[in-house]
C-alpha positions as a printed Julia matrix, in Angstrom:
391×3 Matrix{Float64}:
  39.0     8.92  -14.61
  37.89    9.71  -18.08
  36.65    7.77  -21.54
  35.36    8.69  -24.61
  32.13    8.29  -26.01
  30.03    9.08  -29.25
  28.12   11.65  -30.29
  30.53   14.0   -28.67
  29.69   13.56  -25.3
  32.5    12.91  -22.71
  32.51   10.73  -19.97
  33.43   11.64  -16.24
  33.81    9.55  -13.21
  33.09   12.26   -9.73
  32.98   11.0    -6.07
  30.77   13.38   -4.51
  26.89   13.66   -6.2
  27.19   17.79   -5.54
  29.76   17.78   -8.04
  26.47   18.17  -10.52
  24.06   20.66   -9.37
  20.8    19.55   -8.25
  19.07   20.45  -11.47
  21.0    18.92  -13.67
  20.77   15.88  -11.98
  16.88   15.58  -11.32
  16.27   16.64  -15.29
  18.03   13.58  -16.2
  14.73   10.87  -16.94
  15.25    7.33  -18.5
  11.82    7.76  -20.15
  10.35    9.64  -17.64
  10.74    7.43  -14.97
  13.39    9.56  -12.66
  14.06   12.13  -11.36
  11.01   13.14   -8.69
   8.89   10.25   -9.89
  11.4     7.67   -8.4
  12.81    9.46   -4.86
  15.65    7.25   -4.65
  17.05    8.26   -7.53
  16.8    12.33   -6.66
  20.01   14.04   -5.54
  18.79   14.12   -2.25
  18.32   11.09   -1.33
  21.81   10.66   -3.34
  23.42   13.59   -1.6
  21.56   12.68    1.98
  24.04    8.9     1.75
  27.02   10.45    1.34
  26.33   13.61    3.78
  25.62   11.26    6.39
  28.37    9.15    6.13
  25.82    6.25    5.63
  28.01    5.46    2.26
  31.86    6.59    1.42
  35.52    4.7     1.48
  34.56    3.53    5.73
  31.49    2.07    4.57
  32.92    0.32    1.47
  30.16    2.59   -1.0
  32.78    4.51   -2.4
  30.92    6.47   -5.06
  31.86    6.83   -8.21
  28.94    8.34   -9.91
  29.21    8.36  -13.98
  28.53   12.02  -15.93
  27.93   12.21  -20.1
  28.59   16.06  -21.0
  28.04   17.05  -24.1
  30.91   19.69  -25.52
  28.81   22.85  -23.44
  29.36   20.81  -20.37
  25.85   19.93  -20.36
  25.24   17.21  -18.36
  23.03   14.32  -20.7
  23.23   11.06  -18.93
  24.47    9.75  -15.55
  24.83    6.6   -13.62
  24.32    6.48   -9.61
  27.88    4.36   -9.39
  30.34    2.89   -6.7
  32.9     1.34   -5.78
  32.22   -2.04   -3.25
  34.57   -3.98   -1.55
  31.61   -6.16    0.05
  28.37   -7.73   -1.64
  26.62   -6.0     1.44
  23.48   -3.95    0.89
  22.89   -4.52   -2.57
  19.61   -7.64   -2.18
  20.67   -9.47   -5.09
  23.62  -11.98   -3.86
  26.89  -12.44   -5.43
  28.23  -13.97   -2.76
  28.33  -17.38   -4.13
  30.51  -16.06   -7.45
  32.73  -13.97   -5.26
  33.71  -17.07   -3.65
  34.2   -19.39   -6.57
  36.5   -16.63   -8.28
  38.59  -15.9    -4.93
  39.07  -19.98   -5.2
  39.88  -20.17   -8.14
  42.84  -17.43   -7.58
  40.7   -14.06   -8.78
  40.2   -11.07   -6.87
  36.3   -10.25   -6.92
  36.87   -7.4    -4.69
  36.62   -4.44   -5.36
  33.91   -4.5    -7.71
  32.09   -1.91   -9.74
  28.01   -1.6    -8.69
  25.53    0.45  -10.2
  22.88    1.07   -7.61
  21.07    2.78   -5.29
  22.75    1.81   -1.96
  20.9    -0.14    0.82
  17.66    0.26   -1.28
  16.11   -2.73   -3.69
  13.76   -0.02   -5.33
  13.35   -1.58   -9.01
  13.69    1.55  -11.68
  16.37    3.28  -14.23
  19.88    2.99  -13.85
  20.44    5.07  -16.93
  19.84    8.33  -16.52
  19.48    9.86  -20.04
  17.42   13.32  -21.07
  14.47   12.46  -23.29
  14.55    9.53  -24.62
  17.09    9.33  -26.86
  18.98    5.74  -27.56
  22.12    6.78  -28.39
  22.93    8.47  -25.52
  21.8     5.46  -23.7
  23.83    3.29  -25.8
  26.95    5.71  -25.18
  26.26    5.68  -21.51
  26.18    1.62  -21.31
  29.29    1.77  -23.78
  31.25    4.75  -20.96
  30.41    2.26  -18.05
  31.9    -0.77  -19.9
  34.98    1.37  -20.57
  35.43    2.43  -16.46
  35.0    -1.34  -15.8
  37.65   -2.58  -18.24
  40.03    0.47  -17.64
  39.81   -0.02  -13.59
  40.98   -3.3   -14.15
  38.29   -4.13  -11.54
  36.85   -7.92  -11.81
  32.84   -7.14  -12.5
  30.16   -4.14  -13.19
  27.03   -4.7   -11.49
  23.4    -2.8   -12.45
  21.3    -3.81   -9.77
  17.05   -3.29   -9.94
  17.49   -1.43  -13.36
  14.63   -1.87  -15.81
  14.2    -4.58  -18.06
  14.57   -2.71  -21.3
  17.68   -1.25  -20.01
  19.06   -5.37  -19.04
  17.93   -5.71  -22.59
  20.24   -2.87  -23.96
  23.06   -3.72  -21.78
  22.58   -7.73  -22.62
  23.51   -6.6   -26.14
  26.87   -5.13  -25.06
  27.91   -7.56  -23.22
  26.25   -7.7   -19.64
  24.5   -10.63  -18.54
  20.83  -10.6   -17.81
  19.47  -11.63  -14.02
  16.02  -11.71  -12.48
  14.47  -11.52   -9.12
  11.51  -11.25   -7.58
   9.59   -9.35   -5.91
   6.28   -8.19   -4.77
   4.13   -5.01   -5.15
   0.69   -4.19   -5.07
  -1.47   -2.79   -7.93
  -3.9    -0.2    -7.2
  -6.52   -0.79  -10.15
  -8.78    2.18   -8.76
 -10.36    1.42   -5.13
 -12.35    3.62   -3.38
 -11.24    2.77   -0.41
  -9.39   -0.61    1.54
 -13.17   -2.26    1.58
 -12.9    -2.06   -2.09
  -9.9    -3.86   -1.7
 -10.95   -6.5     0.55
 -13.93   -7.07   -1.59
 -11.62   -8.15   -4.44
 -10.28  -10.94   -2.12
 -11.3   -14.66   -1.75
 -13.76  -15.04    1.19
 -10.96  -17.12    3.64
  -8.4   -14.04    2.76
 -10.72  -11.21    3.21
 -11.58  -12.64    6.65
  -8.14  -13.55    7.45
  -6.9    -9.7     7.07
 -10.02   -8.51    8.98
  -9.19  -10.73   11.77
  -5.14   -9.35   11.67
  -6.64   -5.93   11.85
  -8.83   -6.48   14.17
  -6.1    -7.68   16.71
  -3.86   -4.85   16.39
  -7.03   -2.92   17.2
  -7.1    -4.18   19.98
  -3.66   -2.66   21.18
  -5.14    0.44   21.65
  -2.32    1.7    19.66
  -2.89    4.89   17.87
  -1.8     4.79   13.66
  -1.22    8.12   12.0
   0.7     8.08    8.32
   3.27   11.27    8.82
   4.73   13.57    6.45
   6.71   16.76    5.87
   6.75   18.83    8.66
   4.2    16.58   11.25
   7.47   13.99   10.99
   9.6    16.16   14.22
  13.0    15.51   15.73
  11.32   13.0    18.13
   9.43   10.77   15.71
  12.94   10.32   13.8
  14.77    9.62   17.0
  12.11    7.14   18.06
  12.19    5.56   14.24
  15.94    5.25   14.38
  15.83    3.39   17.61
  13.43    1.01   15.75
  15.63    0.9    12.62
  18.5     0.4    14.79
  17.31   -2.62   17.04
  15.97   -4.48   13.64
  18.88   -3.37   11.77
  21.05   -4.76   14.29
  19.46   -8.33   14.77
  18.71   -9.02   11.09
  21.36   -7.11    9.02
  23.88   -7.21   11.93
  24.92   -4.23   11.64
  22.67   -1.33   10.5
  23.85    0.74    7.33
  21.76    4.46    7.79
  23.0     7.25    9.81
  21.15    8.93   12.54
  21.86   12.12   10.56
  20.44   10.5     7.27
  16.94   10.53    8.75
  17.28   14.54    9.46
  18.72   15.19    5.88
  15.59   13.42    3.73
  13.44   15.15    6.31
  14.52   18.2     5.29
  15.22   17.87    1.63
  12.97   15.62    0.31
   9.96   16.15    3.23
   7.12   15.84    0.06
   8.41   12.65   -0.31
   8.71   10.83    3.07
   5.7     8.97    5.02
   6.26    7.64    8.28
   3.9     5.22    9.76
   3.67    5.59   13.49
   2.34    3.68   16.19
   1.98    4.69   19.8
   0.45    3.4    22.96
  -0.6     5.87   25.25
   1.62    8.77   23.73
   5.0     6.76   24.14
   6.53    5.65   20.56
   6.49    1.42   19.92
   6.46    1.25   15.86
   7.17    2.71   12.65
   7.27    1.96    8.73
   9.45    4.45    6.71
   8.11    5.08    3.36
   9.15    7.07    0.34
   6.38    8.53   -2.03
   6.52    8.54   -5.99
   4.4    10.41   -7.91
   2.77    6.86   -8.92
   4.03    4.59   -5.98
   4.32    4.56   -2.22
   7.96    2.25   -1.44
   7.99    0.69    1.5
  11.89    0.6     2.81
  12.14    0.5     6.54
  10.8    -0.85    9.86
  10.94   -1.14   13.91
   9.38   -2.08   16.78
  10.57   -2.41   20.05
   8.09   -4.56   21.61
   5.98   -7.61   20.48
   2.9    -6.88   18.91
   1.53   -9.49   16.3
   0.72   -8.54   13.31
   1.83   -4.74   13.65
   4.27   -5.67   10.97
   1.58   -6.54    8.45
  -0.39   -3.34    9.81
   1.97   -0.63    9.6
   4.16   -2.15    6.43
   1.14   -3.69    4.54
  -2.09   -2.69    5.16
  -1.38    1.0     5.97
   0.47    1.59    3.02
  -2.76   -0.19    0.59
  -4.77    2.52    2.42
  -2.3     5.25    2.18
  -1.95    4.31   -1.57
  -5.86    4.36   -2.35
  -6.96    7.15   -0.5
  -3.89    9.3    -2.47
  -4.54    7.7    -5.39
  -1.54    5.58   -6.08
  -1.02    2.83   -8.8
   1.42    0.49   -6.63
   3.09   -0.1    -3.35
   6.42   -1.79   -3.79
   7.21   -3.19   -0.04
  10.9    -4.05   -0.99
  12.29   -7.32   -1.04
  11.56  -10.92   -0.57
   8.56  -12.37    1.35
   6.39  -14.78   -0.05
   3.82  -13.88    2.93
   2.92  -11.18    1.6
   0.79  -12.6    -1.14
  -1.8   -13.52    0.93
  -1.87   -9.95    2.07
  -2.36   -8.83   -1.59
   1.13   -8.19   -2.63
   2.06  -10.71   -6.18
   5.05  -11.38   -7.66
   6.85   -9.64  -10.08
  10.03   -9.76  -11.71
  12.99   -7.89  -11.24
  15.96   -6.9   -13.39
  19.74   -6.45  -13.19
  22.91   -6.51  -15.8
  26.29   -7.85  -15.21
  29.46   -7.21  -17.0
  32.15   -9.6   -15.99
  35.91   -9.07  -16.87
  37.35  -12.53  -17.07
  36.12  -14.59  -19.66
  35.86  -18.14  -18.31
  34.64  -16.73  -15.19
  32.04  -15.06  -17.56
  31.09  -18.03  -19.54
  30.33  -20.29  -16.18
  28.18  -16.98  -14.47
  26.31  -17.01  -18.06
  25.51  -21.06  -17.51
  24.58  -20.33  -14.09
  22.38  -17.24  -14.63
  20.56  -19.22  -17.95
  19.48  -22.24  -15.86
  18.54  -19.81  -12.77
  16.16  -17.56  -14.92
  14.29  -20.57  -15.69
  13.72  -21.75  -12.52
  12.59  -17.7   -11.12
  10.37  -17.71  -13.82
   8.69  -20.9   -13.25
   8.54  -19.72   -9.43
   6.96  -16.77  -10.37
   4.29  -18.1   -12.6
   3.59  -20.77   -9.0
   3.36  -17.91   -7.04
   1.23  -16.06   -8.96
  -1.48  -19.18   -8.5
  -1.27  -18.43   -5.0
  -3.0   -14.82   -5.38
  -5.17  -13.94   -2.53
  -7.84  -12.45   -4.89
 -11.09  -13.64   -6.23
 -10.53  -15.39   -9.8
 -12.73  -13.38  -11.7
 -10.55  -10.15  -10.78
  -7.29  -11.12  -11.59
């Protein structure tokens, strides 16, 4: 598949991320905020999905990843893109206009989606060098172009930035928002620093969480690089797998995906682990930034209240202060964890939709919805767990 854009840069659409070498790839930074700073967007964590079979045609992630060359064969700009033929994995639902369009005689699927699969990681979607506009602005202008020439019904951008929806609301897309909720590391010197920041009733509500998961016995440890062995990811997967299975219904990782960011990315991946007397019962899977620790998944195979909150919340505020982080960003949904001094922010996506009535009522829709996310986010925000006078 092939377009033209300006500047002399041609457009490419490949199905396999190892078509562009590693480098290439990683150099690519929407304002500096790819590349290593943002591990899901690294060819290895790319490359590690479609190694492990965890996306491809069976899994209905086809990729279809976007390249800008410029006439050396440079590459300049890229978009992580597939092909869906489900609104599975993605975190922000289309469900609802996937049905109204199939009623109304449309075919939704397949769609286009621009994304990091099974991961609502807010960050670029357009992956320019530098930070030059008009490559941008020929990227959004090549992905327009694949959407209209596949004939497909929609192009999706999920969790891009919100200067990016910006851009791409000017040709075209429509603008969404979400929320979600991270927590901001102002400087602490350590998690009492943290508590100390909190009302009275939610400092001593925390201490008394910890406190009972204390009294497990269970021994904590954060893991990375090489302390994460063979075991601990066979142990995590059975975790991943048994919540995977009741929530999500049916899991989307690979055993083999585990192994592969392990061992290409192992700077980048922190495990929390819990045992109880040497045999695994827990884990948290995170991925480091160079700025933020993202939480992405968990297990546990027995009941233990309030391990959740240790091992996905509360270990990850330490992990972030004591390495100096400026956020943890514990994925999606959960209004619970504002009390636990997560607060809401907003999240971004674009959509470009082919038919044009269909376009006009998703417009209407996404216009009265923004209103009401923003006025939910502005309540939330009055439910912050800290003390007035430090928020």
């Amino acid at each position: 598949m092939h377009a033209s854009a300006p500047r002399q840069l041609t457009a490419n659409v490949i199905d396999r991320i190892e078509a562009v070498p590693a480098a290439d790839w990683d150099a690519l930074s929407a304002r500096g905020g790819a590349g290593p700073d943002n591990p899901f967007l690294r060819h290895a964590f790319l490359k590690a999905l479609e190694d492990s079979g965890s996306v491809g045609r069976k899994t209905g992630w086809l990729p279809q990843h976007l390249i800008l060359s410029d006439e050396s064969g440079a590459v300049q700009a890229a978009a992580p893109m597939y092909v869906k033929g489900h609104s599975q994995g993605e975190y922000i639902f289309d469900h609802g206009w996937a049905d109204a369009f199939e009623r109304a005689g449309g075919q939704y699927y397949p769609k286009l989606q621009v994304a990091v699969p099974f991961t609502p990681v807010p960050g670029p979607r357009l992956l320019a060098r530098g930070n030059d506009a008009d490559v941008r602005e020929a990227l959004i202008g090549a992905l327009r172009s694949v959407a209209e020439q596949s004939k497909l019904s929609s192009l999706h951008v999920t969790f891009c930035t919100e200067d990016e929806a910006a851009a791409m609301g000017e040709a075209g897309f429509l603008h969404r928002i979400g929320v979600q909720y991270h927590f901001n590391n102002p400087g602490y010197g350590s998690f009492d620093d943290f508590l100390g920041a909190l009302s009275s009733r939610k400092r001593k509500s925390i201490r008394k969480e910890r406190e009972q998961v204390r009294e497990y016995g269970l021994t904590i440890r954060a893991l990375s690089g090489a302390e994460i062995t063979p075991r601990h990811w066979d142990a995590f997967f059975a975790f991943y797998m048994d919540t995977g299975g009741r929530k999500w219904g049916r899991p989307y990782l690979t055993r083999r995906f585990f192994d592969l960011i392990g061992s290409t990315m192992p700077e980048n991946v922190v495990l929390m682990f819990a045992e109880k007397d040497g045999d695994p019962v827990a884990g948290a899977l995170n991925l480091k930034g160079s700025d933020c620790l993202y939480g992405r998944n968990w297990g546990c195979l027995e009941e233990y209240r309030f391990l959740h909150f240790e091992l996905c919340y509360y270990q990850a505020i330490d992990y972030a202060i004591e390495h100096q982080l400026k956020r943890v960003e514990a994925g999606a949904q959960g209004e619970h964890k504002i009390q636990r001094g997560y607060l809401p922010v907003a999240t971004h996506s674009a959509h470009w939709i082919a038919e044009r009535s269909f376009r006009a009522a998703v417009a209407d829709y996404l216009e009265r919805e923004r209103r009401v996310i923003q006025q939910e986010i502005a309540g939330l925000a009055e439910l912050s767990p800290f003390r007035k006078a430090e928020c």
